[in-house]
N, C-alpha and C positions, 0 to 999 in steps of 0.2 A: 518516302521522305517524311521526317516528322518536322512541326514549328510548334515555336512555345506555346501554349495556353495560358492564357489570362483568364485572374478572378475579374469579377466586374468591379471592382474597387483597385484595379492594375496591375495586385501583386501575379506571380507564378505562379500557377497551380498546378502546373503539370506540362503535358507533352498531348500534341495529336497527328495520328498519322492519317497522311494528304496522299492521294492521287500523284503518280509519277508521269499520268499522260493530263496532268494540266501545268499541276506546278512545280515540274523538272521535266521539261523541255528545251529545248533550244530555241533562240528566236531568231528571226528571219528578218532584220532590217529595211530591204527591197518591200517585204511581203508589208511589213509595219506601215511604210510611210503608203502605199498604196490604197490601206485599209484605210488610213485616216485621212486622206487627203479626197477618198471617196466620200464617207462620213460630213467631212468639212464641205463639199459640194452638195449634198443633198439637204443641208440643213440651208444653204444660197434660196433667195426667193426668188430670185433671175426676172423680175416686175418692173424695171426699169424699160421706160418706154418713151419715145419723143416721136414728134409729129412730122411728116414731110409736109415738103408744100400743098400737096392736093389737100390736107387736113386743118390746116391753120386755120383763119378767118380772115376776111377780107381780101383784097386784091380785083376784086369786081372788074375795078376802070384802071387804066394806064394811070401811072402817077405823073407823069408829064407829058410833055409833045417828044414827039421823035427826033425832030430835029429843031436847031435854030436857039434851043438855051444853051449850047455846047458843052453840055456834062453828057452820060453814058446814056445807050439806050437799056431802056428799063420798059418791060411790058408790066409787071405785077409785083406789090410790093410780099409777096409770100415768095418771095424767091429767096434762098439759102443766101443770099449778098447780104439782104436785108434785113435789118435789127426788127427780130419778133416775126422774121420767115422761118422755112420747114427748115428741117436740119434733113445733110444729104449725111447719109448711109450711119444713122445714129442708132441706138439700141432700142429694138423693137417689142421685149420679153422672149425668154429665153427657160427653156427647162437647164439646169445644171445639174441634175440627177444621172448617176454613175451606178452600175449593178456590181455586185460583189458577191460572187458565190459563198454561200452557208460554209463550205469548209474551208476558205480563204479569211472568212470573218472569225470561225474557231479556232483556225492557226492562230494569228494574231493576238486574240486575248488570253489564247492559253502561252503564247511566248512572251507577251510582255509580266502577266500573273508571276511565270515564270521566272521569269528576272527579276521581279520585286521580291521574290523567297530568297532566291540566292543571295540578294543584299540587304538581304535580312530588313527590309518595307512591307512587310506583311507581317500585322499583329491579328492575332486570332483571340478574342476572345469569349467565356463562356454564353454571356446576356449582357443585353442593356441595360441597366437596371439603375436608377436613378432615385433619388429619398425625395425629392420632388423634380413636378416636372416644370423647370427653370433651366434658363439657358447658363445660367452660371454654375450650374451643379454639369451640366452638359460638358463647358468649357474645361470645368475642373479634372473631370474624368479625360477627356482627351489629350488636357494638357499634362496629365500625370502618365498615361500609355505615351505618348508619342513626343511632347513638347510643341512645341513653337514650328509647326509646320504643314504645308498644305495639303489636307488627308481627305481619302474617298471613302465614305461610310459606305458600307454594302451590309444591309440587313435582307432576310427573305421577306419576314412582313412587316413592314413599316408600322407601326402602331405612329398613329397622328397625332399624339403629342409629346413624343420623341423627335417626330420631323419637327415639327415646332420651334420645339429647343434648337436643331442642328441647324435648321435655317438661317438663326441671326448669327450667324458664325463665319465672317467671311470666307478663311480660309478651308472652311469645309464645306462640300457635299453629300448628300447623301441620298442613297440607289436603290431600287430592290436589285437582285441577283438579273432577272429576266432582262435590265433596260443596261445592263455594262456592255461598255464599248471600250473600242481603244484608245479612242479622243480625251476619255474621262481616264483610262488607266495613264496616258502618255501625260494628262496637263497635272495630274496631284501624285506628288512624290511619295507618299504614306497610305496606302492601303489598310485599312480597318475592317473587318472581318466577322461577324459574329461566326458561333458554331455550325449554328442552322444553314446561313449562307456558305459555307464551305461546303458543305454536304453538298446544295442546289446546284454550286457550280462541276464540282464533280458530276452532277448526276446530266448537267446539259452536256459539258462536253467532255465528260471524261470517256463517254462512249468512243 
């Protein structure tokens, strides 16, 4: 499979040919939302926690007599009835972490990758390369590759004042190769590419 190649100034320069076991594949739907629905649970802090009544404070002494005011019998005010008692069967902290085997998590991003080629959301180009590093030279370059829309930068080595730039961009992020997920290919419609990054991801999972 080939995709266009970009100069770093956005025109064409050419053609590169890509891996057919990452980016022309088929993609699995079932297999997608399971990856990210995993992903979106592990990243859950599940630290939500409330007190029963053994935990609260106070309750020492009966709050009334037993009998003879003719309202309800109450031994302690830490009872779940009472405003500022325990809570009965409330959330205690909780793991949300989900396992996903390694080649369920490479199906995945090599079939959504893959679907982003075929609709033609995959720009490849040479280098980063910017006349200064500013975010409106950043902006400028993106919005001449891509336009008006929300894009996943994938470089292999981030140079830090490149991130810089891409940072105050809302509708962009930007990844090494090592940290791409589905979550991040599934939420930005525009996949952005350097050279170098194309090769890494062939090389993790085009095995």
């Amino acid at each position: 499979m080939k995709l266009e190649l970009r100069a770093p100034n956005g025109s064409i320069s050419g053609s590169v040919t890509v891996d057919d076991k990452v980016f022309d594949v088929d993609i699995n739907p079932v297999l997608t939302h399971q990856v990210v629905v995993s992903q979106l649970s592990n990243d859950r802090q599940g630290n939500a926690s409330t007190k029963t009544r053994s935990e609260v404070s106070g309750g020492g002494a009966k709050p009334r007599p037993q009998k003879g005011s003719g309202r309800s019998r109450q031994g302690s005010i830490r009872s779940p009835l009472w405003k500022g008692g325990g809570v009965t069967f409330g959330p205690n902290g909780r793991s949300y972490s989900q396992k996903i085997p390694k080649k369920m998590r490479r199906k995945s991003i090599c079939g959504l990758i893959s679907d982003k080629a075929r609709a033609g959301q995959i720009i490849v180009v040479e280098d980063l390369i910017l006349p200064e590093f500013k975010t409106k030279h950043m902006y400028d370059l993106l919005n001449t590759l891509v336009g008006d829309s929300r894009i996943l930068l994938v470089a292999d080595r981030i140079d830090q004042k490149i991130l810089k730039c891409a940072r105050n961009i809302p509708t962009v992020k930007m990844l090494p190769v090592r940290l791409l997920s589905s979550v991040d290919l599934s939420n930005n419609r525009i996949l952005v590419m350097t050279l170098e990054s194309v090769r890494e991801v062939e090389r993790l999972w085009g095995s």
